[in-house]
Backbone as CSV, one residue per row, in Angstrom:
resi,resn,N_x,N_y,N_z,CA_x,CA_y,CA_z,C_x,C_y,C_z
1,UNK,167.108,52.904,44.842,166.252,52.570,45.977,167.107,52.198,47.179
2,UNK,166.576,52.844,48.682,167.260,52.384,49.786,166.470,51.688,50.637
3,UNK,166.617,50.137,50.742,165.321,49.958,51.584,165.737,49.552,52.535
4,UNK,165.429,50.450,53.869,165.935,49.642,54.914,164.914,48.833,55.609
5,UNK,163.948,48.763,54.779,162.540,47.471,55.283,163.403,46.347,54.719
6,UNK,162.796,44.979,55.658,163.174,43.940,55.364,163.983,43.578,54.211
7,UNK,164.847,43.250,53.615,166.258,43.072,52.276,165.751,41.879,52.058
8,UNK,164.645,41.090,53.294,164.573,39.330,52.456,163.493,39.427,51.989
9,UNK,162.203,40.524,51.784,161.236,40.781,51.442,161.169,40.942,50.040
10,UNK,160.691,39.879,48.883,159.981,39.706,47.469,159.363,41.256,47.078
11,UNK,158.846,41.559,47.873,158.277,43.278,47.120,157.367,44.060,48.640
12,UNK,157.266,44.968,48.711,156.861,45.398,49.650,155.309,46.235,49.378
13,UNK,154.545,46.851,50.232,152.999,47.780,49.743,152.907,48.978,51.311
14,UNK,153.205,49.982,50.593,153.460,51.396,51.218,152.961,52.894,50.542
15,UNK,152.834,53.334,51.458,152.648,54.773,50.890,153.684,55.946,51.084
16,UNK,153.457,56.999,50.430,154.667,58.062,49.852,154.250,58.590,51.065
17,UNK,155.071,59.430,51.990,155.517,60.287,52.746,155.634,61.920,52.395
18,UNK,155.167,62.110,53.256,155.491,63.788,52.681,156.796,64.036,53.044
19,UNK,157.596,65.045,52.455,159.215,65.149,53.308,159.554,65.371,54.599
20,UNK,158.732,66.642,55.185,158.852,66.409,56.730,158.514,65.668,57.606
21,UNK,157.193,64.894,57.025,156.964,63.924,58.177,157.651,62.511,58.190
22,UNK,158.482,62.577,57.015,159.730,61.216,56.236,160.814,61.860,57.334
23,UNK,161.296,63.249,57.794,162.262,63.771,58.339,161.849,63.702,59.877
24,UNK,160.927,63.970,60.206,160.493,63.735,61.636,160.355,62.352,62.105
25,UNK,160.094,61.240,61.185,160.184,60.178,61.373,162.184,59.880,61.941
26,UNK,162.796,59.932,60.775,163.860,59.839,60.462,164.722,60.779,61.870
27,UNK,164.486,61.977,62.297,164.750,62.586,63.832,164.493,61.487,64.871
28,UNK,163.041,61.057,64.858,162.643,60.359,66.159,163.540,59.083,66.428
29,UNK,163.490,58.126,65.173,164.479,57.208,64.993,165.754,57.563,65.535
30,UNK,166.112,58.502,65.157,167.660,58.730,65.126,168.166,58.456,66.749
31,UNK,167.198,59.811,67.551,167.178,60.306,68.937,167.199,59.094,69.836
32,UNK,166.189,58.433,69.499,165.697,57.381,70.296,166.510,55.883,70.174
33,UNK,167.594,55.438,69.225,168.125,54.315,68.848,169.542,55.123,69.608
34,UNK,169.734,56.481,69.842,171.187,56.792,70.643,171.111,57.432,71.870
35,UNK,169.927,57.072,71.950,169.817,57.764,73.621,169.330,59.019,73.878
36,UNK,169.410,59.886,72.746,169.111,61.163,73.153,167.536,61.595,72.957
37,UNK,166.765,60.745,73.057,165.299,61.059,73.604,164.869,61.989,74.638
38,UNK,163.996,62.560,74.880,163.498,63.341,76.266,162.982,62.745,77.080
39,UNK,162.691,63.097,77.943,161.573,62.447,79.091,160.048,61.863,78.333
40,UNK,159.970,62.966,77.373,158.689,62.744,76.747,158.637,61.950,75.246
41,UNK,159.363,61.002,75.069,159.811,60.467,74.210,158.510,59.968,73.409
42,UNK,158.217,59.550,74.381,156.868,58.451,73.970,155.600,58.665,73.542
43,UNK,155.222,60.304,74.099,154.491,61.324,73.345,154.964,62.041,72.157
44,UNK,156.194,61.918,71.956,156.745,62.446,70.741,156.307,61.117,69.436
45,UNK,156.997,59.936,70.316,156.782,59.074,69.406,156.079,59.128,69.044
46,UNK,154.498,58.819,69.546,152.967,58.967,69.678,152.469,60.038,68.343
47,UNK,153.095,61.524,68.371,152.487,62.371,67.972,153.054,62.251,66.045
48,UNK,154.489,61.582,66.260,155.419,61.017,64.882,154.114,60.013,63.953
49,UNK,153.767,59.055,64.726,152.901,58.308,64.451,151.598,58.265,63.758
50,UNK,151.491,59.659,64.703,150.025,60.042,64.421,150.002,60.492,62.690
51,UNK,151.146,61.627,62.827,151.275,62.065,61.559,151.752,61.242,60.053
52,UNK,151.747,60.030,60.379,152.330,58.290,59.391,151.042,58.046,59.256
53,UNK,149.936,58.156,60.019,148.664,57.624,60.063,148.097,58.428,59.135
54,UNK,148.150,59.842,59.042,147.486,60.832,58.794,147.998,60.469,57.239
55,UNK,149.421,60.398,56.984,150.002,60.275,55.346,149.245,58.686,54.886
56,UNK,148.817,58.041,55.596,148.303,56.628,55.303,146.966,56.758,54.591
57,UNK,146.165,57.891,55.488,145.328,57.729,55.022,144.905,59.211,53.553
58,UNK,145.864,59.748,53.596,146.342,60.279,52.081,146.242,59.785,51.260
59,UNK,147.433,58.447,51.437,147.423,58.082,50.074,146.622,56.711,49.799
60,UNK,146.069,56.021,50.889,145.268,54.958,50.842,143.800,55.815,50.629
61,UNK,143.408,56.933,50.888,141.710,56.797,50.544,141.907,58.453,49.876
62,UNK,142.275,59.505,50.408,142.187,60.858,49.650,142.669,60.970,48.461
63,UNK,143.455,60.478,47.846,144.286,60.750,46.730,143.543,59.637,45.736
64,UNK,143.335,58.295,46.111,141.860,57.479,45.045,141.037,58.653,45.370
65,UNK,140.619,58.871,46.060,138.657,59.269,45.947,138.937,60.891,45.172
66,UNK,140.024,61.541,45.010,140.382,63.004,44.382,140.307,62.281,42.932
67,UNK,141.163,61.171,42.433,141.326,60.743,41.354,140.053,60.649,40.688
68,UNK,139.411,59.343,41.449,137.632,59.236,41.058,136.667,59.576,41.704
69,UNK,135.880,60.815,41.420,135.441,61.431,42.489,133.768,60.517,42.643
70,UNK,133.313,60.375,44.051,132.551,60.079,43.864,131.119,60.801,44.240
71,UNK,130.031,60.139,43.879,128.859,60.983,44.376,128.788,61.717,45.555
72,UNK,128.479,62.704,45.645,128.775,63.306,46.784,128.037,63.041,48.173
73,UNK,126.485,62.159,47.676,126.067,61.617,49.062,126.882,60.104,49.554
74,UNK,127.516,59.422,48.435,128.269,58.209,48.737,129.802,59.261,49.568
75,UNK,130.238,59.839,49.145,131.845,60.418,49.352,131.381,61.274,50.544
76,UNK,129.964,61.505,51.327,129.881,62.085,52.250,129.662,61.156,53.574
77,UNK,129.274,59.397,52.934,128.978,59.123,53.953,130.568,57.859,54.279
78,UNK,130.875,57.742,52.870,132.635,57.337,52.983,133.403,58.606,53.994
79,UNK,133.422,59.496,53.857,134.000,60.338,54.977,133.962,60.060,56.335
80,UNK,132.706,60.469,56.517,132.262,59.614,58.100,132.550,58.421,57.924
81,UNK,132.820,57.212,57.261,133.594,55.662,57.572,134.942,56.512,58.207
82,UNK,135.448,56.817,57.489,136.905,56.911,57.085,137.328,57.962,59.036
83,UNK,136.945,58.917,58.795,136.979,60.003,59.821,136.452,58.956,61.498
84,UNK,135.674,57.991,61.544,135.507,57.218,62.486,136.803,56.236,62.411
85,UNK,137.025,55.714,61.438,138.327,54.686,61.760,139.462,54.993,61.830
86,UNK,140.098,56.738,61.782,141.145,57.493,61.866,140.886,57.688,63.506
87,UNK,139.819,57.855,63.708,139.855,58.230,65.215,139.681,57.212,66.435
88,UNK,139.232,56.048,65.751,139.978,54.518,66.403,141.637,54.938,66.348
89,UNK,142.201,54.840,65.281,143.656,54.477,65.427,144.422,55.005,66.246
90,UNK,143.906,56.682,65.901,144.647,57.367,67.076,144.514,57.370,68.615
91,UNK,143.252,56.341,68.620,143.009,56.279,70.311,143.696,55.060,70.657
92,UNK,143.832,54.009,69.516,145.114,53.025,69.908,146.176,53.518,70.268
93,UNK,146.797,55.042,69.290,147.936,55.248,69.217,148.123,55.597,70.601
94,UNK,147.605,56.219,70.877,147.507,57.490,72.817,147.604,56.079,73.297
95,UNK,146.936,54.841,73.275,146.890,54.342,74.438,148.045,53.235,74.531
96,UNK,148.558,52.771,73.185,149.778,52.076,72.721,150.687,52.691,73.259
97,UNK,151.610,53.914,72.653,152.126,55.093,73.347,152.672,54.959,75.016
98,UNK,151.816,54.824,75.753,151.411,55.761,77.182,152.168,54.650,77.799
99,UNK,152.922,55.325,78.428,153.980,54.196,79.807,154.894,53.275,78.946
100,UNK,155.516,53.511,77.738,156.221,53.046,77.167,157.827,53.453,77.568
101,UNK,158.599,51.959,77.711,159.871,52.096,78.498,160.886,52.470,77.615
102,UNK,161.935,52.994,78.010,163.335,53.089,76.920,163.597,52.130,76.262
103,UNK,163.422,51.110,76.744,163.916,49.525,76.108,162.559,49.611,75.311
104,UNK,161.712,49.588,75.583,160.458,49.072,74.568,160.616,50.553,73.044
105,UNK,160.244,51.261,73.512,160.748,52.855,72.460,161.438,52.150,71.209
106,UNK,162.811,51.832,71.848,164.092,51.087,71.156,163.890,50.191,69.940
107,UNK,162.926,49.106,70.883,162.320,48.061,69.845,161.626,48.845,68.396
108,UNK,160.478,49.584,69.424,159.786,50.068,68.513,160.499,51.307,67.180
109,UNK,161.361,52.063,67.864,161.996,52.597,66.603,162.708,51.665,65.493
110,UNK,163.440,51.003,65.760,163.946,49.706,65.162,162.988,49.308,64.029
111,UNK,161.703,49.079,64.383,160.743,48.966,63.605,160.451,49.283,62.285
112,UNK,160.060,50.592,63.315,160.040,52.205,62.361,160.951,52.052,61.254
113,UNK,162.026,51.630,61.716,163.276,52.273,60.818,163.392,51.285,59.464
114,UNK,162.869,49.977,59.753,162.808,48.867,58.636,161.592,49.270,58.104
115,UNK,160.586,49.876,58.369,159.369,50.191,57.121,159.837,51.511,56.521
116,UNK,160.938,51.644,56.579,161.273,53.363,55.629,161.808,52.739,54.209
117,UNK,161.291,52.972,53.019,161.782,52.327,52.093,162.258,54.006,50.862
118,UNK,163.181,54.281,50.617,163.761,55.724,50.135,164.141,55.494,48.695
119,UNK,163.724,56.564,48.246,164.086,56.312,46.705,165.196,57.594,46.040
120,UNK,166.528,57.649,46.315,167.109,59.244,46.196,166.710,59.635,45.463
121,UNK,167.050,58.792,44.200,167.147,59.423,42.817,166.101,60.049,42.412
122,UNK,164.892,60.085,43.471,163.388,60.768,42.901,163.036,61.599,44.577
123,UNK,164.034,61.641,45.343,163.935,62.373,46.821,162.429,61.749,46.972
124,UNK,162.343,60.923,47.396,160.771,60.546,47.660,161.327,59.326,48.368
125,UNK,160.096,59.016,49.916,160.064,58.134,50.693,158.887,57.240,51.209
126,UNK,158.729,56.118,51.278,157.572,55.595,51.741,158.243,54.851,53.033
127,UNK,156.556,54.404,53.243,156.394,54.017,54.644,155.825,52.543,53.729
128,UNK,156.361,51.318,54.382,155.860,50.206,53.764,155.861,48.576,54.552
129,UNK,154.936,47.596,53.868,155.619,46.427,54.744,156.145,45.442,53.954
130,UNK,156.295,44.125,54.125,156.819,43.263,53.240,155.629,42.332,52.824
131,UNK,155.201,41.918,51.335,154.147,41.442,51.502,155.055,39.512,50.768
132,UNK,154.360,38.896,50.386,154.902,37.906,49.544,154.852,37.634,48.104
133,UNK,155.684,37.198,47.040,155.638,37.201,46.387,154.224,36.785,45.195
134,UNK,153.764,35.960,46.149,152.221,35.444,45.564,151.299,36.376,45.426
135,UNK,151.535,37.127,46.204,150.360,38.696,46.430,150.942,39.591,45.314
136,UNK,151.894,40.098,45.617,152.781,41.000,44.853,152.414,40.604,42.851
137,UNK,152.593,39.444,42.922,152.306,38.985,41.392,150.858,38.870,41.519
138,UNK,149.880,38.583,41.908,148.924,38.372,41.516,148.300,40.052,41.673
139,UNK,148.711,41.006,42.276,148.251,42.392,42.293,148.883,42.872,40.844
140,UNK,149.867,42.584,40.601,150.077,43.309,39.187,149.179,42.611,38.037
141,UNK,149.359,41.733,37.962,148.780,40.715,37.041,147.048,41.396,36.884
142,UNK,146.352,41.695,38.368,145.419,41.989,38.636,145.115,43.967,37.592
143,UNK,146.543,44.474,37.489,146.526,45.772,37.581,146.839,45.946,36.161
144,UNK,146.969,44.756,35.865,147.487,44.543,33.831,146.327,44.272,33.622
145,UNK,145.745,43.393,34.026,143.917,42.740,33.348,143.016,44.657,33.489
146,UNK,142.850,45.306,34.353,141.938,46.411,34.429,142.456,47.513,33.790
147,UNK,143.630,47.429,33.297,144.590,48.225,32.421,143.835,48.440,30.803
148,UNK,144.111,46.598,30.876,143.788,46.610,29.348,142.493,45.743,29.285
149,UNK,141.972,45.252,29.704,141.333,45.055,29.150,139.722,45.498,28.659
150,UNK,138.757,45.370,27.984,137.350,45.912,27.990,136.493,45.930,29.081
151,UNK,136.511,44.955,29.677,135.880,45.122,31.031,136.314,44.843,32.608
152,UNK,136.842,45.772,32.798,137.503,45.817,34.070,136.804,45.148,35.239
153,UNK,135.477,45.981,34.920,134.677,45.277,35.750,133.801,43.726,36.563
154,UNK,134.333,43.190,35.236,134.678,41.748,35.821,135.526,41.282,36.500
155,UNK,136.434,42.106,36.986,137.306,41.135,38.351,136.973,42.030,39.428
156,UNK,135.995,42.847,39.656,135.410,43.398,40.845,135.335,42.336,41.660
157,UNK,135.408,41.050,42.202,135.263,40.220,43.467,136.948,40.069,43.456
158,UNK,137.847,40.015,42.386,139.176,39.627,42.885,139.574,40.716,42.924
159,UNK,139.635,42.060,42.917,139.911,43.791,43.214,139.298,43.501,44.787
160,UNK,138.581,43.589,45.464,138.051,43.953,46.529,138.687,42.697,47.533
161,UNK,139.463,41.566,46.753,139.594,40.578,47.806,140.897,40.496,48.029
162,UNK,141.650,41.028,46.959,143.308,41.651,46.768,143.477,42.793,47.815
163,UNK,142.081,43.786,47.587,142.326,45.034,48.600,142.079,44.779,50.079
164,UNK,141.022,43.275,50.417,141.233,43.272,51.754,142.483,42.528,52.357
165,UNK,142.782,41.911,51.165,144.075,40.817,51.635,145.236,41.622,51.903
166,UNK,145.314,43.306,51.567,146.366,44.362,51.853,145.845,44.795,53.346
167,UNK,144.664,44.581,53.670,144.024,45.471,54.663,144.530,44.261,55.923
168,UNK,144.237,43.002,55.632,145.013,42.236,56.539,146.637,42.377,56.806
169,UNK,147.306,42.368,55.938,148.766,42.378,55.681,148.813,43.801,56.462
170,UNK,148.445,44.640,56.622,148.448,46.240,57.345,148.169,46.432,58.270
171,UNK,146.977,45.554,59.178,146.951,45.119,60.481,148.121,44.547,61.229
172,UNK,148.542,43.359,60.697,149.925,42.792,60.968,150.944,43.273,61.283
173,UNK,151.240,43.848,60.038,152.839,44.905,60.470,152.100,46.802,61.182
174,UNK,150.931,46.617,60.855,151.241,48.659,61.343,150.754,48.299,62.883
175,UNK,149.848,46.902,63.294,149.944,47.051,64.524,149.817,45.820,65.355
176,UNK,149.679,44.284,65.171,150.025,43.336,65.333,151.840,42.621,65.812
177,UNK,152.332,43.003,65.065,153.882,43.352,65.008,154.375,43.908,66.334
178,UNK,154.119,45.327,66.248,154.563,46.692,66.991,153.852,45.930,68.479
179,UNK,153.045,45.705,68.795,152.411,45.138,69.894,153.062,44.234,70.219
180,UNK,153.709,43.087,69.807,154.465,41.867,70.108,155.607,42.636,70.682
181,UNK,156.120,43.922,70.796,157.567,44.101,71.386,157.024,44.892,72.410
182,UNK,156.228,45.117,72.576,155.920,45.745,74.021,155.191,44.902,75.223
183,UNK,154.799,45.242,76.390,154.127,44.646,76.904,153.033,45.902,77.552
184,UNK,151.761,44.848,76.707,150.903,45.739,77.145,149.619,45.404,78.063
185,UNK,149.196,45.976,79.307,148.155,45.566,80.225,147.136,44.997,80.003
186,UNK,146.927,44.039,80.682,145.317,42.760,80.214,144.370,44.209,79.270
187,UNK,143.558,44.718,80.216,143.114,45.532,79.763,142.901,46.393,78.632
188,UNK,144.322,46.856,78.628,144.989,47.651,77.753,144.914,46.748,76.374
189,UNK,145.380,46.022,76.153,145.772,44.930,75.288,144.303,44.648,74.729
190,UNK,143.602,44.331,75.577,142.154,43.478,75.050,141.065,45.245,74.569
191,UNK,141.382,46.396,74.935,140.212,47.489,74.548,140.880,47.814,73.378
192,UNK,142.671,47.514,72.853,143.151,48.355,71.895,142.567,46.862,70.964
193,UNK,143.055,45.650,70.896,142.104,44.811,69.968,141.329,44.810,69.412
194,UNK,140.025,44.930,70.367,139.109,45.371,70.128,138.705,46.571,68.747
195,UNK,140.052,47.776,69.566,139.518,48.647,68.779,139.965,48.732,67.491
196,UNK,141.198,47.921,66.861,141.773,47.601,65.715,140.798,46.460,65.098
197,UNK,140.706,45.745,65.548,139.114,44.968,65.068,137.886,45.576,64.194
198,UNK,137.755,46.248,64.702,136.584,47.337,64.411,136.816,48.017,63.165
199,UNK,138.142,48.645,63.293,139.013,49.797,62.440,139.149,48.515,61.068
200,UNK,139.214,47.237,61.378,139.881,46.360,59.930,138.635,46.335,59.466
201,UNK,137.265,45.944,59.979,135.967,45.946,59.795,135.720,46.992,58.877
202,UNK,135.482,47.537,59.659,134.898,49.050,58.889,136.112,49.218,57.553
203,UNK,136.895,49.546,57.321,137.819,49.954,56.079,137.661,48.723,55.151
204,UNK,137.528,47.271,55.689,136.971,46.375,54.683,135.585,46.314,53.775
205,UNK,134.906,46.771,54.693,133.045,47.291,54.556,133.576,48.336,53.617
206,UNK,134.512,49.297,54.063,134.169,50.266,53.059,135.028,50.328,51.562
207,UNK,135.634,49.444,51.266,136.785,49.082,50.300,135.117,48.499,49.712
208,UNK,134.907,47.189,49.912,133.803,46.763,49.497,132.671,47.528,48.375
209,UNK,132.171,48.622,49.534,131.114,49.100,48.852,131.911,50.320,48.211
210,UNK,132.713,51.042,48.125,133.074,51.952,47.318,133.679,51.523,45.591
211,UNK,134.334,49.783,45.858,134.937,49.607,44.576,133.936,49.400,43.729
212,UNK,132.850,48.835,44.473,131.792,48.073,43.580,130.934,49.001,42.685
213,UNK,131.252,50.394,43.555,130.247,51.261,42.185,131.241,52.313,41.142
214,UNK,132.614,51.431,41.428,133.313,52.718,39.982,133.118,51.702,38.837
215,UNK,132.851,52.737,38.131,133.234,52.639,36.481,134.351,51.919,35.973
216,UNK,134.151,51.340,34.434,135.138,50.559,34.370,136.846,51.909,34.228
217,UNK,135.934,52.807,33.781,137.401,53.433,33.254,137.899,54.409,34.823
218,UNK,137.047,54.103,35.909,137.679,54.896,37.119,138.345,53.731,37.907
219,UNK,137.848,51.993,37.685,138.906,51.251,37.595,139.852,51.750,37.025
220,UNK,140.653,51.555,36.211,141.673,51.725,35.227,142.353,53.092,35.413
221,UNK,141.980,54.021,36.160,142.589,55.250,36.510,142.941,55.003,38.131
222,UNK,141.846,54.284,38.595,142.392,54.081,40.384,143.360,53.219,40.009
223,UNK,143.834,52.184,39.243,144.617,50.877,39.111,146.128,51.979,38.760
224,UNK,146.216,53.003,38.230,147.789,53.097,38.064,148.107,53.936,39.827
225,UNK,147.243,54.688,40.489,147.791,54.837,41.646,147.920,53.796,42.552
226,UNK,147.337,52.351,42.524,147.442,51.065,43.613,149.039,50.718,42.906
227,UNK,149.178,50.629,41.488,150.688,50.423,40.886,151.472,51.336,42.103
228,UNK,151.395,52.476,42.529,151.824,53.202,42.796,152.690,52.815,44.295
229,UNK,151.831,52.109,44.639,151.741,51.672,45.944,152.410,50.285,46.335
230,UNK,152.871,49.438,44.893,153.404,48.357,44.963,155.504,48.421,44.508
231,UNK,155.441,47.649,45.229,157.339,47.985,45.058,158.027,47.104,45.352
232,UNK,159.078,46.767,44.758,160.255,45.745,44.511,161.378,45.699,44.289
233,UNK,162.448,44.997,44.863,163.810,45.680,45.039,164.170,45.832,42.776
234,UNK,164.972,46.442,43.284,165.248,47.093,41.693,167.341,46.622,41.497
């Protein structure tokens, strides 16, 4: 494991990368921490971003809901959640993005470059943040009880309160964080809030009502891909 996310971080919660967009990440970084950015840096950045968002929501909602499929009038109207709060983010992203300085870029690749967490020995890369050790243990612990035991379905209130307590921790670092190194216009600042507000809302609402109607054994099949998603220096 190479993690160049935080080294003082207890365990981290990320998702896998596809290779090019792990490599386009890994370009933008590069360009932009030595100067050799374009004029249009910041739309590049922007468009890098977009495509981290796009792998986010891969492996945070497409790859569960492929695993356990659900009814198709529930998984039609989870779509429309999902497809509305992708299109919040990216209107943060355009508007986060826009009039961003060399010095600010800088910060922000810097960033970038500490949530890349690389694994050679399996050529595979995530995108991740640092969570704390209290979380980290109580999610496995959480992921051993629905593993084994007969009824999974009894920790449905501590599953859904683990998954929003990730959904907070993901606000923080994917855009709470990133905002603290820039400076961004009254305006600007208070409509993108807003619209990340909304976006934590809605994906909490919908964590909610989607866990509450799987099965115990589509628990126990979603629980080894959330394993999937949890990580610790080795």
């Amino acid at each position: 494991m190479q993690a160049q996310a935080e080294m003082t971080a207890s365990a981290w919660w990320g998702f896998e990368l596809p290779p090019e967009t792990h490599q386009k990440t890994l370009n933008l970084v590069r360009a932009v921490l030595k100067g050799e950015a374009q004029v249009d840096a910041a739309r590049d950045a922007a468009e890098v971003v977009t495509q981290l968002v796009v792998a986010g929501f891969e492996g945070y909602y497409h790859i569960p809901t492929r695993m356990v499929p659900l009814h198709p009038t529930v998984r039609k109207t989870a779509d429309g959640s999902i497809q509305a709060v992708q299109k919040g983010i990216e209107l943060v992203i355009r508007q986060f993005f826009a009039k961003r300085t060399p010095d600010e870029l800088r910060e922000l690749a810097r960033y970038l470059q500490a949530m890349l967490l690389e694994y050679p020995e399996r050529e595979t890369a995530y995108l991740v943040f640092p969570i704390d050790e209290a979380l980290y243990d109580k999610a496995q612990v959480l992921i051993q009880r629905v593993q084994t035991e007969d009824r999974p379905r009894d920790h449905l209130d501590e599953i859904v309160a683990t998954l929003s307590h990730m959904v907070t921790e993901g606000v923080t670092h994917y855009y709470e964080r990133p905002a603290s190194l820039v400076r961004l216009g009254g305006m600007t600042r208070k409509t993108v809030d807003m619209t990340m507000k909304g976006v934590s809302k809605g994906i909490r609402t919908l964590i909610d009502k989607l866990v509450r109607q799987l099965s115990g054994d589509q628990l126990r099949t979603l629980s080894y891909h959330v394993a999937s998603l949890l990580h610790a220096p080795q």
